[in-house]
N, C-alpha and C positions, 0 to 999 in steps of 0.2 A: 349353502344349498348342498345335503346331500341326496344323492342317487344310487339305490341300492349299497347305501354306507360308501360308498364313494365319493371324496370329497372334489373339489374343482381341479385340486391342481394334479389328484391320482389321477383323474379322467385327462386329461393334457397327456399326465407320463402314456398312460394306456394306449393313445390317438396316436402318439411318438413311435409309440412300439408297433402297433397294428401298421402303420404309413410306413415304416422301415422294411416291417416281413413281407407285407403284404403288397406294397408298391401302390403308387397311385392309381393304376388303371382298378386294379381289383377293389382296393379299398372304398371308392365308391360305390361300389355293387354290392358289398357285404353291408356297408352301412345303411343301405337300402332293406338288405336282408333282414340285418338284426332290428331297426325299425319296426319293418313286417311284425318281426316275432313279438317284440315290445307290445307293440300295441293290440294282437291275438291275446299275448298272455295279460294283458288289464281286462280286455274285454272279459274272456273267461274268467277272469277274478270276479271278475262285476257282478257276472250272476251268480257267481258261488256264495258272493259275501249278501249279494238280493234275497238268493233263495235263504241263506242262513240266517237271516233278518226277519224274513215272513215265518220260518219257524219260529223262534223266539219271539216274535208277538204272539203267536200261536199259543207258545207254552206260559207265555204273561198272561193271557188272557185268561188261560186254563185256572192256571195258580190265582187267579183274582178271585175269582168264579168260585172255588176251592173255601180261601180266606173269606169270603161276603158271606159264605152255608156255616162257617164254623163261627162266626162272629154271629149270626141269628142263635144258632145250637145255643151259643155261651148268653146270649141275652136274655132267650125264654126265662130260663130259671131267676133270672135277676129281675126283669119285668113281672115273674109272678111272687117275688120278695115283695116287693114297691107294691103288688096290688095289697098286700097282707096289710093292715093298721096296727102297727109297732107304735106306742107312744115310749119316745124318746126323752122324753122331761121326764128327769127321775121323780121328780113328784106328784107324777101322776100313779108310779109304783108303788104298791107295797113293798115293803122289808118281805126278802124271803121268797117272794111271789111272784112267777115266772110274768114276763111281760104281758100284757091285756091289750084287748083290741081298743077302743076308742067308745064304742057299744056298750062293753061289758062296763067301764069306767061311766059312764054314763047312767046308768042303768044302777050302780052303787049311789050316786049322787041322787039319785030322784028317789030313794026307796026311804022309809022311814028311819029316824034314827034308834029305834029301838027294834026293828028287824033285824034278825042276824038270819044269813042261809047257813045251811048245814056244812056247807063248804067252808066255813070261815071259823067252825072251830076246831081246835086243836086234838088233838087224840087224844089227850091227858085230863080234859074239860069235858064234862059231863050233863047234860040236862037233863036238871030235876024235876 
Protein backbone atom coordinates (compact mmCIF):
# COMPACT_ATOMS: atom_id res chain seq x y z
CA UNK A 1 0.00 0.00 0.00
CA UNK A 2 1.27 3.19 -1.18
CA UNK A 3 0.52 6.79 0.22
CA UNK A 4 1.47 9.67 -1.49
CA UNK A 5 4.36 7.09 -2.85
CA UNK A 6 5.09 6.33 0.46
CA UNK A 7 5.64 2.87 1.23
CA UNK A 8 4.68 1.10 4.91
CA UNK A 9 7.83 0.97 6.23
CA UNK A 10 8.91 4.93 5.01
CA UNK A 11 5.76 5.85 7.00
CA UNK A 12 6.96 3.94 10.25
CA UNK A 13 10.54 5.67 9.69
CA UNK A 14 8.61 9.10 9.19
CA UNK A 15 6.09 8.50 12.71
CA UNK A 16 9.84 7.59 14.31
CA UNK A 17 11.09 10.83 13.38
CA UNK A 18 7.97 13.05 13.91
CA UNK A 19 7.49 11.03 17.81
CA UNK A 20 11.31 11.84 18.44
CA UNK A 21 11.27 15.99 17.27
CA UNK A 22 8.03 16.39 18.18
CA UNK A 23 7.47 14.37 21.57
CA UNK A 24 4.37 12.64 22.40
CA UNK A 25 2.22 15.40 23.70
CA UNK A 26 2.59 17.43 20.42
CA UNK A 27 2.57 14.70 18.02
CA UNK A 28 -0.85 13.77 18.75
CA UNK A 29 -2.24 17.19 18.04
CA UNK A 30 -0.26 17.49 14.64
CA UNK A 31 -1.64 14.29 13.69
CA UNK A 32 -5.00 15.56 14.30
CA UNK A 33 -3.84 18.50 12.19
CA UNK A 34 -2.34 16.82 9.29
CA UNK A 35 -5.57 14.58 9.33
CA UNK A 36 -7.71 17.91 9.05
CA UNK A 37 -5.54 18.95 6.09
CA UNK A 38 -5.64 15.34 4.45
CA UNK A 39 -8.89 15.13 4.27
CA UNK A 40 -9.74 19.17 3.13
CA UNK A 41 -7.17 18.60 0.46
CA UNK A 42 -9.32 15.10 -1.00
CA UNK A 43 -12.32 16.96 -0.58
CA UNK A 44 -11.24 19.81 -2.62
CA UNK A 45 -9.71 17.29 -5.11
CA UNK A 46 -13.12 15.76 -5.38
CA UNK A 47 -14.82 18.59 -6.89
CA UNK A 48 -11.92 19.74 -8.93
CA UNK A 49 -11.74 16.15 -10.50
CA UNK A 50 -16.33 16.49 -10.46
CA UNK A 51 -16.18 19.61 -12.02
CA UNK A 52 -13.42 18.35 -14.58
CA UNK A 53 -15.44 15.30 -15.31
CA UNK A 54 -18.69 17.43 -16.07
CA UNK A 55 -16.52 19.30 -18.46
CA UNK A 56 -15.38 16.58 -20.51
CA UNK A 57 -18.85 15.08 -20.84
CA UNK A 58 -19.55 18.39 -22.00
CA UNK A 59 -16.80 18.50 -24.56
CA UNK A 60 -17.73 14.45 -25.42
CA UNK A 61 -20.92 15.44 -25.96
CA UNK A 62 -20.04 18.47 -28.14
CA UNK A 63 -17.58 16.25 -30.29
CA UNK A 64 -20.39 13.56 -30.80
CA UNK A 65 -22.75 16.02 -31.85
CA UNK A 66 -19.79 17.33 -34.28
CA UNK A 67 -18.91 13.55 -35.73
CA UNK A 68 -23.15 12.53 -36.10
CA UNK A 69 -23.35 16.28 -38.74
CA UNK A 70 -20.19 15.16 -40.39
CA UNK A 71 -21.23 11.58 -40.84
CA UNK A 72 -24.82 12.78 -42.38
CA UNK A 73 -22.72 15.67 -44.66
CA UNK A 74 -20.57 12.44 -45.79
CA UNK A 75 -23.72 10.09 -46.31
CA UNK A 76 -25.99 12.51 -48.49
CA UNK A 77 -23.78 12.16 -51.37
CA UNK A 78 -23.37 8.35 -50.91
CA UNK A 79 -27.26 7.96 -50.52
CA UNK A 80 -27.73 10.01 -53.66
CA UNK A 81 -25.04 7.47 -55.61
CA UNK A 82 -27.27 4.36 -54.39
CA UNK A 83 -30.43 6.33 -55.52
CA UNK A 84 -28.58 6.70 -59.12
CA UNK A 85 -29.26 2.87 -61.27
CA UNK A 86 -25.64 1.88 -62.10
CA UNK A 87 -25.99 -1.64 -63.62
CA UNK A 88 -23.07 -3.51 -62.25
CA UNK A 89 -23.19 -6.79 -64.54
CA UNK A 90 -20.86 -5.91 -67.27
CA UNK A 91 -23.33 -7.49 -69.51
CA UNK A 92 -25.55 -5.31 -69.23
CA UNK A 93 -22.78 -2.79 -70.81
CA UNK A 94 -21.84 -1.80 -73.94
CA UNK A 95 -18.12 -1.84 -75.05
CA UNK A 96 -17.06 1.77 -74.76
CA UNK A 97 -20.25 2.90 -73.37
CA UNK A 98 -20.54 4.87 -70.16
CA UNK A 99 -22.63 3.00 -67.60
CA UNK A 100 -26.77 3.07 -68.31
CA UNK A 101 -29.36 3.43 -65.98
CA UNK A 102 -31.67 0.14 -65.80
CA UNK A 103 -34.41 2.35 -68.07
CA UNK A 104 -32.36 3.14 -70.68
CA UNK A 105 -31.22 -0.77 -70.92
CA UNK A 106 -34.63 -1.69 -70.90
CA UNK A 107 -35.95 0.41 -73.23
CA UNK A 108 -32.89 -0.98 -75.78
CA UNK A 109 -34.35 -4.44 -75.15
CA UNK A 110 -38.09 -3.83 -76.06
CA UNK A 111 -37.27 -1.61 -79.20
CA UNK A 112 -37.12 -3.28 -82.51
CA UNK A 113 -34.30 -5.15 -83.84
CA UNK A 114 -33.84 -3.32 -86.74
CA UNK A 115 -34.09 0.27 -85.01
CA UNK A 116 -31.05 1.94 -84.60
CA UNK A 117 -31.08 5.62 -82.58
CA UNK A 118 -28.96 8.18 -83.81
CA UNK A 119 -26.94 7.84 -80.66
CA UNK A 120 -25.74 4.45 -81.64
CA UNK A 121 -23.87 5.29 -84.58
CA UNK A 122 -20.55 5.91 -85.03
CA UNK A 123 -19.15 9.31 -86.60
CA UNK A 124 -17.44 7.42 -89.29
CA UNK A 125 -20.94 5.63 -90.31
CA UNK A 126 -23.14 7.39 -92.39
CA UNK A 127 -26.96 7.02 -93.53
CA UNK A 128 -27.85 6.71 -96.75
Amino acid sequence: MNFLGIGPAELVLVIIIALVVLGPERMVETSRTLGRLYARWRQGWGKEVEEMTLELRREIARLQREVDEIRREAERPLKMLMATEIPLDPKERRAGEPSRSKQEIAQDSTSEPGETEPSSLDEGDEAD
